[in-house]
N, C-alpha and C positions, 0 to 999 in steps of 0.2 A: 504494500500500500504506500510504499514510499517517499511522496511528497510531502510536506510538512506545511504548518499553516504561516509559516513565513516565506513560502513563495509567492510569485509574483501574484496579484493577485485578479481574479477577471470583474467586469465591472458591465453594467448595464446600463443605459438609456430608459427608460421610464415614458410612457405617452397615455395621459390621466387624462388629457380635459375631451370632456362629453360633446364640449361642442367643435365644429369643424374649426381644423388649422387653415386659415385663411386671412385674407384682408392685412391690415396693416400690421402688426403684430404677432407672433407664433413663440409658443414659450417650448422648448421641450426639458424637461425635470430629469437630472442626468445622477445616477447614486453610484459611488464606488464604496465596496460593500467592506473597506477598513476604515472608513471615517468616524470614528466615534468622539465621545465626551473623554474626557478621564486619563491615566496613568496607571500602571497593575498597582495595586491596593494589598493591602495585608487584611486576608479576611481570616481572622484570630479575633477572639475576646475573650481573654484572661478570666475576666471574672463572669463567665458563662458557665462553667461548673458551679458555681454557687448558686448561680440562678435554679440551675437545671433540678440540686438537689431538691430547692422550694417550691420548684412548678412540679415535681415527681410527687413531694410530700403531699403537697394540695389536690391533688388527682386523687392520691389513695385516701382522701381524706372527702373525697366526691364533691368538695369545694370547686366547680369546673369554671365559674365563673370566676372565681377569683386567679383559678389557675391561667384561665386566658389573658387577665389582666398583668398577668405580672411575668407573663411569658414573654413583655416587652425585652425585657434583660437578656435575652437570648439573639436578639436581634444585630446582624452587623448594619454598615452602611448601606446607602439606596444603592442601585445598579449604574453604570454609566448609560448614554444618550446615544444612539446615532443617529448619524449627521447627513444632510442633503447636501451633494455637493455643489450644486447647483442649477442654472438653465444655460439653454443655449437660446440665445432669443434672435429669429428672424427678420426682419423688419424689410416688409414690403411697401410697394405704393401705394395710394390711394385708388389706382381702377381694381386692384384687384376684390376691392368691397365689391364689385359689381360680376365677380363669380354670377355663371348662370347656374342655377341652383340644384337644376334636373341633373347637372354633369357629376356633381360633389361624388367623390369615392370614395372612399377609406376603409383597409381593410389589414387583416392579420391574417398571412397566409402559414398557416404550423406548418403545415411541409415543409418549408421551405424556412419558417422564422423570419420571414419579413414584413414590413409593415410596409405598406402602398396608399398614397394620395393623389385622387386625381381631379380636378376639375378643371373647365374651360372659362379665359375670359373672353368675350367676344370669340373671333375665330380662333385663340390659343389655347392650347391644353397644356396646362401644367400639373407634372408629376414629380411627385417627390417619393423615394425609397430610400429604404429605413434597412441595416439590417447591422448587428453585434456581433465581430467574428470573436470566439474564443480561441483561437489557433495562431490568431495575429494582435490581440488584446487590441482592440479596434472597433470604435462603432463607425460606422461608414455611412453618408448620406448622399444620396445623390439627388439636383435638384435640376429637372430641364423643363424650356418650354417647346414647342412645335415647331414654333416658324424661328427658325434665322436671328439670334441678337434680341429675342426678345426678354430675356431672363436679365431683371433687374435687383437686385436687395441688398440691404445691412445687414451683418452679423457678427454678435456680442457675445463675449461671456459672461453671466454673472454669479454670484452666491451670495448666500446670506452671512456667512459666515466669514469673517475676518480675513480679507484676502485683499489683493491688488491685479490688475489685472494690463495689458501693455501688446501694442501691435510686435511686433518681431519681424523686420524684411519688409515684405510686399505681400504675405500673403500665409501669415500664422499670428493667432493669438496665443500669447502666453499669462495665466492664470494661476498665483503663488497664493497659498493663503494656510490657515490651521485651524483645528478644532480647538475650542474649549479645554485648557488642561484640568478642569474636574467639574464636575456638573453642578452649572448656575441657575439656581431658581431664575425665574423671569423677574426680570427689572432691577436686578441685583449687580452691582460692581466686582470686577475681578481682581483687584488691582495686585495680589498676593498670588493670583493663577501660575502655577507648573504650566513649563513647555508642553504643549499639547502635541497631536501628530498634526503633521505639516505633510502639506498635498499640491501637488500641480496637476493642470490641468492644459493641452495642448490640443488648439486648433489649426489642422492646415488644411487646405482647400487651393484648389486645381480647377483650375478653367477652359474652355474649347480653345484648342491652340487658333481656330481661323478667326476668330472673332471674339469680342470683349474685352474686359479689361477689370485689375482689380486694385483699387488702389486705397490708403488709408483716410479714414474717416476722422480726425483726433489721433488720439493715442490711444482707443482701447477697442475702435470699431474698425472692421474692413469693408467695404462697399465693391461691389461687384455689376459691373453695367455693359448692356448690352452683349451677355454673352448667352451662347446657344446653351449650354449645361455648367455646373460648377460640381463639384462633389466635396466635403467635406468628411477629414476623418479627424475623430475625436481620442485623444489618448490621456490617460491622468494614470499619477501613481502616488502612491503615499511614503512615507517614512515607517508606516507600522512594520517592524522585524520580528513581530509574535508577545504572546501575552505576558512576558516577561523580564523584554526590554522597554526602561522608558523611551520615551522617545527624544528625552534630553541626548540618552548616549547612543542612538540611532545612527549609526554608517551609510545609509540611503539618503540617496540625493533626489528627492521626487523628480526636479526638474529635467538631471540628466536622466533619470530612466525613462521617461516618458520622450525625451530624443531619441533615444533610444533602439524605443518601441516605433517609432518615426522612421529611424533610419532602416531600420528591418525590414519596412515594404515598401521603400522606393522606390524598387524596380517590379512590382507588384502592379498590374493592370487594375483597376477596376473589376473586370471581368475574373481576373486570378483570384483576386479576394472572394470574389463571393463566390466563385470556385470553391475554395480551399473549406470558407465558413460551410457550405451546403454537406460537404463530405463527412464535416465532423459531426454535425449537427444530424442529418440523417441515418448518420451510422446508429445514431440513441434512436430518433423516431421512430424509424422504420420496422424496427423490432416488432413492433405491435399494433394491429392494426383492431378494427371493431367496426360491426356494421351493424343498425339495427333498424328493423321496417316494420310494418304491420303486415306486408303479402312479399311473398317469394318471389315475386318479381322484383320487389324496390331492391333486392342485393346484387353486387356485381355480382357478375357471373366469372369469377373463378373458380371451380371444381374442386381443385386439387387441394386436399390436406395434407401433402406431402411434407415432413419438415425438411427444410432447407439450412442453411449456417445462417445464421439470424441477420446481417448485411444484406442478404439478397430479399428478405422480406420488404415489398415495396407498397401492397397495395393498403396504400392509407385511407382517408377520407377521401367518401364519393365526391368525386367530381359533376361540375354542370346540372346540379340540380335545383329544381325551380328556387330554392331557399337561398341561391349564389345573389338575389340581389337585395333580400330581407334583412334589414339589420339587426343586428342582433337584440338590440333594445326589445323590437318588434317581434320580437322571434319567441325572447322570452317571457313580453306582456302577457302574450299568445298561447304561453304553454299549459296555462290554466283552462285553456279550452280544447286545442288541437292536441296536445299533447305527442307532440313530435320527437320520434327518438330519435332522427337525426341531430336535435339539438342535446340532447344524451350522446351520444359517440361524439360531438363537438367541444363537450364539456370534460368527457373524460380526458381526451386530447391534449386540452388544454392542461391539465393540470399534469401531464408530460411534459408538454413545453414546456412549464412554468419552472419547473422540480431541472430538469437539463440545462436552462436558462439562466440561473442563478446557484447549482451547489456543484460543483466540477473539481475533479482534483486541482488545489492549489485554491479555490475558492475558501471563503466563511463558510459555517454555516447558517443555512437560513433561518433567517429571522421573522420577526413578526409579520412584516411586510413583504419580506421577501429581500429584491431589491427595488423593490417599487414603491418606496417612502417619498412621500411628495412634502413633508413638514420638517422643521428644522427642532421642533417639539413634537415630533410624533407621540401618537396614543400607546400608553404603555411602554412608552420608549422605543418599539421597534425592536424590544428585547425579546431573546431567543426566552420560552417561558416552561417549567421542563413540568406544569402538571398537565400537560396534556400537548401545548402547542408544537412544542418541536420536537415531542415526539411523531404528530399527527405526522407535520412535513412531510416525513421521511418512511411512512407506514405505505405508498406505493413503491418506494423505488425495486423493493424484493419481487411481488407479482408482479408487477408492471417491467420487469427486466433493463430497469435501470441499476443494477447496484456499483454500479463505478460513481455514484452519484450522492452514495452515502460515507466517500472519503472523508469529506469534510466535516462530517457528521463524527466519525470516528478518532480525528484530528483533535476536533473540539474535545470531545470524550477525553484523551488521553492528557491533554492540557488542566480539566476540568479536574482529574484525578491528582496533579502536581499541587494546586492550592489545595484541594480538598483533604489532600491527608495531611497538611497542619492543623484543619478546620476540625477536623476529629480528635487530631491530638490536643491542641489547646483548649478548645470549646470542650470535647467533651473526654478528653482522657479516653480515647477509641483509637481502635490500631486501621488498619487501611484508610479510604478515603470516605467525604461526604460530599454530595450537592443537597442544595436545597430547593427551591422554586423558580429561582429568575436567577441569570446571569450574562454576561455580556462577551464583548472581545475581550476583555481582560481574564475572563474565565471563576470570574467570581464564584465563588464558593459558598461565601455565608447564608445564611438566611437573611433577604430581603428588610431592609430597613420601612416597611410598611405598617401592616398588621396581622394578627396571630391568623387569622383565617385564610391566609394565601400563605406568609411569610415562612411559617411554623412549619415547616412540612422536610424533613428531611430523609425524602423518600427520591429525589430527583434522579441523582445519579444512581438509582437502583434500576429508576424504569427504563433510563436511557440504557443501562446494561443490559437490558431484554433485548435490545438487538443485536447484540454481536453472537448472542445463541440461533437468533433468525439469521442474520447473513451465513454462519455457514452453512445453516439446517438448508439455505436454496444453492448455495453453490459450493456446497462439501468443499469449501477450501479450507483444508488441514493447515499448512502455512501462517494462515490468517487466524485461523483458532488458536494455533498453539505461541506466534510471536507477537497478536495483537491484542485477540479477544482472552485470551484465557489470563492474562496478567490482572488485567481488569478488574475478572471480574475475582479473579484472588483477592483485589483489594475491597472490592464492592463488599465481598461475603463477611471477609473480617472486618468492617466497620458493622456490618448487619448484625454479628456474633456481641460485639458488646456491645450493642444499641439493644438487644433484647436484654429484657430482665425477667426473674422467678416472676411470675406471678400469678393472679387466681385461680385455680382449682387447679394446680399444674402444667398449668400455660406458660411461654415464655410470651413475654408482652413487649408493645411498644409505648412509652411512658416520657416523654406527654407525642400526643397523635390528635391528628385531625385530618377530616375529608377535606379535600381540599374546594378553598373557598366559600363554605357551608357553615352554618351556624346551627345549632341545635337548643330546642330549653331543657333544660337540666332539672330534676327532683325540685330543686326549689324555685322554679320558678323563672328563673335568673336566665338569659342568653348569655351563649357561650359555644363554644368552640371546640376547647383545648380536652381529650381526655383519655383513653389509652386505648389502644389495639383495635384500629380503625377497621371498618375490612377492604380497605383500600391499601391500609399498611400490611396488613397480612396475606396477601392476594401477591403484592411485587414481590415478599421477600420470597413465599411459596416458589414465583416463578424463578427468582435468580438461583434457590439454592438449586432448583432444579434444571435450572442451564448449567451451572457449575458439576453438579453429581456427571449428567450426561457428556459434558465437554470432557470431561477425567476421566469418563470411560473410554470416550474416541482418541483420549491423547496417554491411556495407559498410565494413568494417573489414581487412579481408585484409592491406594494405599497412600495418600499425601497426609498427614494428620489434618490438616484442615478439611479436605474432604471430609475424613472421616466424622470430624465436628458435625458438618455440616448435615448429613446422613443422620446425625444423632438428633441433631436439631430440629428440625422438617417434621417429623410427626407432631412434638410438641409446639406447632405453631397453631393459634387459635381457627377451627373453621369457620367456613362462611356457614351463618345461621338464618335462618326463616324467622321473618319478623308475625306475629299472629295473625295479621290482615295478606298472610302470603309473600308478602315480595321480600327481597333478600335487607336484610338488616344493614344500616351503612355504618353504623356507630355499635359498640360493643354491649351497650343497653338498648332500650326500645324509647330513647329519646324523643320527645314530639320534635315534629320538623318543622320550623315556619313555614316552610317556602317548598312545599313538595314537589314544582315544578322547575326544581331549581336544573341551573343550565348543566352542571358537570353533572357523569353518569359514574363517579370515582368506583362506587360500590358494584359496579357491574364489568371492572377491570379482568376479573378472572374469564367472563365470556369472550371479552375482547377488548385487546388485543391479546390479553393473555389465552392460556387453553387447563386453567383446572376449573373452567365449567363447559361440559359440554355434553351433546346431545344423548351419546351412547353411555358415556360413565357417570351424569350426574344430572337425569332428567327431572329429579325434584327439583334441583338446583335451576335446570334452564325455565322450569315451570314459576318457578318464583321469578326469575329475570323479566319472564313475558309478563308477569303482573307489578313489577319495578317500573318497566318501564310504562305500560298502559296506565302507573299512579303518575309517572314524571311526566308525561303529555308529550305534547309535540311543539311547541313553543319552545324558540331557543333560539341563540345566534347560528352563525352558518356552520362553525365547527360541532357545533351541538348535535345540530341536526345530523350533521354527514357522521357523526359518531353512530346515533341513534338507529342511520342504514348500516351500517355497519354491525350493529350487534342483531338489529332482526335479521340480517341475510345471516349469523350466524348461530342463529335458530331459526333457520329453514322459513322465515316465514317470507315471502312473495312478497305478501299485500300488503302489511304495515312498512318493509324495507322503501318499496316503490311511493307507498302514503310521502318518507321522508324525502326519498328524488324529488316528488313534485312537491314538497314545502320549501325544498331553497330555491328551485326556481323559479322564484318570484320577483319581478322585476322592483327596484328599489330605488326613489327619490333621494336623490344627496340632499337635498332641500330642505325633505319631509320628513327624514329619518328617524326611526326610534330605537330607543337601547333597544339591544338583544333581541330584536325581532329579526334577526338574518334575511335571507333574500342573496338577491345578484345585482348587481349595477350597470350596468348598461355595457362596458365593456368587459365582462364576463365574471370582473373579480367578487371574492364573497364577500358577505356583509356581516361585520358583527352584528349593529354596524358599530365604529368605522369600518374600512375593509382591513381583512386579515386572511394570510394567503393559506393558511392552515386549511380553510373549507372546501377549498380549490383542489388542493391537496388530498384532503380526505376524502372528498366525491370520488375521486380516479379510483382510489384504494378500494371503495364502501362497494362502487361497481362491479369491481373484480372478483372481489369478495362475493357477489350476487350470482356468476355463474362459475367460478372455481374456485374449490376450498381445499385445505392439502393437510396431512400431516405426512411423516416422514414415511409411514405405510399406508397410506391411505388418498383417495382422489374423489370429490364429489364434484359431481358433475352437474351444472346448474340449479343447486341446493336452492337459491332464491329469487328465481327469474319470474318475471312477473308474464305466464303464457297469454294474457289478454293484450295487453300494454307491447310487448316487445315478442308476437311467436313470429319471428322469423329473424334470423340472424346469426352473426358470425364472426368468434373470435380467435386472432390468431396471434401468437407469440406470447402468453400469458406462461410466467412460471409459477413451478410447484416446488413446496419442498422436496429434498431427496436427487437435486439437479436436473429435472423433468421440463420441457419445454413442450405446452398444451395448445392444440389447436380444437375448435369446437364449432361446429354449426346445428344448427336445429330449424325444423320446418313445422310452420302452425302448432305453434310451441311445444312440439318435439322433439328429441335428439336426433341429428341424423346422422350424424359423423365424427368422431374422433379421431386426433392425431397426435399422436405423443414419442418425443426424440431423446433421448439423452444423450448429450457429445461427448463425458467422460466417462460416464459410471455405468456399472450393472446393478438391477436394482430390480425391487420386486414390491409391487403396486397393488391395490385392491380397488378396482373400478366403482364407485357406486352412482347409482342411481335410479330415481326415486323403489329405493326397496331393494331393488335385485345392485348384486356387486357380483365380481369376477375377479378375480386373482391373476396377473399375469407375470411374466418378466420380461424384465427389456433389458435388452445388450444397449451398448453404448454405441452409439454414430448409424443405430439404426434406426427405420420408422418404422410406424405400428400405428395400422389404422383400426377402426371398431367402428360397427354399426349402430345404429341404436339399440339394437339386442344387446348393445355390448360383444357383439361377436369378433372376432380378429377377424379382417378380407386381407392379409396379405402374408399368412403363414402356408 
């Protein structure tokens, strides 16, 4: 996995505003995804063990309300901010106001990852193309009109943020500035602010050799006249060298690396660029294709389930169909009535692009927004949030056959583990590591300087360790288990070992715990929060000891003493209990809920993403889930929701999973907005609201999850597809655990074919569906088709 989070780093473009880029002014919102607030922090507090002993005492003393209150003493500093780097602002003439209005285009073509503008003024059409090469760390723009010299504008850089900005030549702007060195409340003086990181940003642009002319405006604008095209490329870099150098003693020179990155595609066409971007960029797409219609006709007509080396899988989204000139706004107003699953196969899509788009080796990881922060104060901070957010991120890229995509993911992680084991030893006198709720670039550790109902939770870095047991369970890489993932979660386990204590009825407990984000009233009356052995908290640790026990078996490790702990530990950890009214209990008593339709589903962790609830071994279990959640409703923000399809498609259920498809696709007013009413926005992103790319994210996964479900022996084959809504369609390049690559179609919503490859391994599968399964084996580099009997056609 080799890159590290102080390589160079890739950066996005951003295109937010709703209404058409035209007329005199065009902003486009540009984020490089190292710009943050702040300097690495020491997340330690000394006198957090004394706290901890008095919030333990108060718990056992069922004082919860007070325990909450005084849980403050546990708390470190707030998170740092990230930062918008800034715009690139166009500046046209005045006839362009008189666009004719029929010609307007705009579009996001995921094939291909470009964004296209078109309209005509009078007899000209002007087009502008958009697209981010990650191969050349390059956004690239190209702006032409039709006829001859007609391409006229200004172009500026600007930012919010403390910067300067200056022409360079004849035809580069150069753009010096820095973040915040610790994060400023608003309206607040810095005059005592630490060197922050420092960032350039560099414009050059190229014009039609027959015609035009480009010359300075001032000292901080270019003006460009009379020529037939101009193309602009954008490069910035930062000073950030990782979460553990300031950036006082920082050796990057942004300015010169961003020349750089300049001088690297000189002799690069135009044409070679978006060459180069398309190869790498399709090599992720292409993987995985989805169709879905309501008759057997609306599918292409490809046949073949043959699997192929995953590269050549090309056929993406349908082309030329009537919805090519609907906007999406339109499209999704609409889907509360037509209910169109092509904007389903559009949406999963997207949330490919989106996950490709922004976390790549050598990238961050994704953040709240992604890279698509348009505020200088974003909501939340933009910060990566570990009780649910960023994990969701990254909960496609295993089925969805991106996992080169959760590098960065796993970068962060090992970073996250470097502060976290002082955070366990000072705060809590604990051996391995901790995270808590929120953290940033800097890789913050502590608990959240907010309050005890988010803040309190040091369960983070447990949950993020359930994935390094998923990436190899999909691509059996031993390598990676044994030099990435398995250190981990050594450390994970030993802070988990003395974070449990003896307690009730000989249980090992967790002392103080809370669901995250959730309040509860207590015996006396009193809200609160704080109180032990959540089943949110006993559900992750269930799952890592059990990634660990099974990681030690595939790495010959069984007899390690901490295993052995581990092993020893795992029974005694409290189960998930049935609250009287049926659904699974989220708190350790039968505490009243205020807010029963509260957004997080903490207590339904073991369903999903985790697997100690499930269909075959713990049907009580799933039966109470299904009356969990029919008490939590459907009301929620957009991650809520795509949570919500997610755990029905894994209890088999169709109807309610598809209920939550068509609750986020609802079109949503930036205007009108209200909390936690999720929705979509016009340009596809989800809606807390604000937007948050978590939902985006989650849709693609919840989908997947809808017609293939895997364990290491096992394959359910469209477990939650909704045969009214979607009987006809077809998916291909979906992975399984066990390194299985699935291809699936079905007709008048039933199976018609299967296709299944494995390129390394041999391995041995139990087909199911609806009832009947089959047992097969699969050699490795070959394929293996089945009919809907499940029959094998090609032995």
């Amino acid at each position: 996995m080799g890159r590290q989070i102080t390589s160079p780093m890739q950066f996005r473009s951003v295109m937010v505003a709703s209404e058409p880029w035209y007329g005199a002014a065009s902003h486009r919102r540009l984020n490089e995804d190292t710009l943050w607030t702040g300097i690495p922090g020491d997340y330690t507090r000394p006198t957090a063990l004394e706290a901890l002993s008095e919030v333990r005492g108060l718990v056992d003393n069922g004082e919860y309300a007070e325990a909450t209150e005084a849980s403050v003493k546990l708390f470190g500093n707030p998170a740092q901010v990230y930062q918008l780097l800034g715009d690139i602002k166009l500046e046209f003439d005045d006839s362009h106001h008189a666009y004719a209005k029929e010609t307007y285009h705009r579009e996001l073509d995921l094939n291909t990852a470009t964004a296209r503008v078109n309209y005509s003024v009078e007899d000209v059409e002007f087009t502008r193309e958009y697209f981010s090469s990650k191969p050349d760390q390059v956004i690239v723009t190209k702006i032409s009109g039709s006829k001859s010299g007609s391409l006229s504008f200004t172009v500026s850089l600007e930012s919010k943020l403390n910067h300067h900005s200056y022409v360079n030549g004849n035809n580069q702007i150069i753009m010096e500035g820095s973040c915040p060195g610790k994060r400023i409340p608003p309206n607040m003086s810095a005059n005592d602010e630490p060197k922050g990181i420092q960032f350039s940003a560099i414009l050059d642009m190229q014009i039609s050799d027959s015609t035009g002319k480009i010359h300075a405006l001032g000292d901080k604008k270019l003006k460009v006249e009379s020529s037939d095209w101009a193309v602009l490329f954008l490069v910035s870099s930062s000073s950030f060298e990782g979460p553990f150098t300031k950036p006082l003693d920082s050796k990057k020179d942004p300015t010169s690396e961003s020349m750089n990155a300049l001088k690297s595609i000189k002799n690069l066409s135009y044409s070679d660029l978006y060459a180069r971007h398309l190869d790498d960029y399709q090599n992720l797409f292409h993987r995985v294709s989805l169709q879905l219609s309501t008759s057997s006709e609306g599918l292409a007509r490809d046949k073949s389930l043959e699997m192929r080396p995953l590269s050549s899988i090309t056929d993406v989204l349908p082309k030329g169909n009537e919805n090519d000139t609907v906007s999406a706004a339109e499209r999704v107003k609409s889907f509360q009535i037509d209910e169109d699953p092509s904007l389903v196969e559009l949406l999963f899509q997207y949330g490919r692009y989106l996950l490709i788009s922004c976390s790549r080796p050598g990238t961050q990881v994704a953040n709240l927004q992604g890279i698509w922060n348009k505020d200088l104060e974003p909501k939340w901070d933009s910060a990566p949030h570990l009780n649910i957010n960023l994990e969701m991120n990254y909960w496609l890229s295993l089925p969805c056959n991106l996992s080169e995509c959760q590098e960065p993911f796993f970068d962060f992680l090992t970073s996250l583990s470097v502060n976290g084991s002082k955070t366990a030893q000072v705060n809590y006198i604990a051996s391995g590591w901790v995270v808590h709720h929120k953290s940033d670039i800097w890789a913050k550790s502590s608990a959240d300087g907010a309050d005890a109902m988010s803040s309190l939770w040091p369960m983070g870095g447990a949950w993020l360790c359930t994935h390094l047991w998923e990436h190899y369970k999909y691509t059996l890489d031993k390598d990676f288990l044994k030099n990435k993932a398995y250190p981990l979660l050594e450390g994970c386990a030993l802070f988990l070992l003395d974070w449990l204590i003896e307690g009730h009825d000989g249980y090992l407990e967790t002392n103080p715990s809370t669901s995250p984000e959730h309040n509860f009233i207590a015996p006396d009356g009193k809200t609160a929060c704080v109180s032990y052995s959540s089943t949110m908290d006993m559900a992750i640790i269930r799952e890592v000891f059990s990634a660990i026990i099974s990681a030690a078996e595939v790495l010959g490790r069984n007899e390690d003493p901490l295993v052995e702990k581990v092993c020893k530990a795992k029974p005694r950890l409290r189960p998930t209990k049935i609250a009287a009214d049926g659904s699974i209990m989220e708190w350790v008593q039968e505490f009243k809920d205020p807010e029963v339709h509260h957004r997080h589903l903490s207590h339904l962790f073991g369903l999903f993403p985790g697997h100690s609830i499930t269909i075959e071994e713990t049907p009580d279990l799933c039966k109470a889930a299904m009356e969990t959640l029919h008490k939590r409703g459907e009301e929620g923000p957009g991650w809520s929701t795509t949570w919500k399809t997610a755990l029905w498609a894994r209890l088999h259920n169709s109807e309610h999973a598809y209920r939550m498809v068509k609750k986020l696709i609802n079109l949503v007013d930036p205007d009108h907005e209200r909390a936690f009413e999720g929705g979509l926005y016009s340009n596809l992103f989800a809606a807390h609201p604000p937007f948050q790319i978590d939902a985006n994210f989650g849709f693609t996964a919840a989908v997947a999850e809808m017609v293939v479900q895997s364990t290491m022996n096992d394959l359910y084959l469209l477990p939650a597809l909704p045969r009214n809504k979607w009987p006809n369609g077809c998916v291909k390049g979906l992975k399984a655990r066990g390194g299985v690559t699935v291809n699936i179609c079905w007709k008048e919503g039933d199976l018609d074919e299967v296709g299944l490859w494995s390129q390394d391994q041999t391995c041995v599968k139990t087909l199911h569906y609806r009832g009947a399964r089959v047992t097969v084996d699969i050699s490795s580099g070959s394929n293996y088709t089945f009919n809907g009997q499940l029959q094998c056609m090609n032995t």
